[in-house]
C-alpha positions, 0 to 999 in steps of 0.5 A, a space after each residue: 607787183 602782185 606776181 613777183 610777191 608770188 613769185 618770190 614766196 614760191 621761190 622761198 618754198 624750195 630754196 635755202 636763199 634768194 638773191 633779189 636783183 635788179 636796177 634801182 628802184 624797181 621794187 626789189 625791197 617793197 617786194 621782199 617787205 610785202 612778203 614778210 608783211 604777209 608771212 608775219 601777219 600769217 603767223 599771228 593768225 594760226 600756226 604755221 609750224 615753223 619759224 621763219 626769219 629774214 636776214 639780209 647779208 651781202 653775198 660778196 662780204 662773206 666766204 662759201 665756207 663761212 656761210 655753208 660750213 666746212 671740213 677742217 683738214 686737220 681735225 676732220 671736224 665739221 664747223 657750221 657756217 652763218 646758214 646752217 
């Protein structure tokens, strides 16, 4: 379990997001809980620099221009979305 801790928090690193998947009880939430356990306690003991936050949304609940942001045609405005 040691790697995918790792794994996840290299992935984070480069990523905007992460998707965990997989079957049931494989791990998926004690992995991500590990991580944030990790990043926090790191947190208390010095500063990092950046603050960091953990949201949990269902990818399928939620459109792309929600989430990202987008144009509005008419006004040729920019709306920010729930990421940015």
């Amino acid at each position: 379990m040691y790697n995918k801790v790792v794994e996840l928090y290299n992935s984070i690193g480069v990523r905007f997001g992460i998707c965990v998947i997989g079957p049931p009880h494989c791990g998926k939430s004690t992995i991500v809980n590990i991580l944030r356990s990790a990043i926090m306690s790191m947190m208390d003991q010095g500063p990092l620099g950046r603050n960091i936050s953990f949201e949990f949304i269902n990818p399928k609940s939620i459109t792309i221009e929600k989430l990202y942001g987008n144009i509005d045609e008419h006004t040729q405005t920019w709306g920010d979305g729930i990421a940015s």
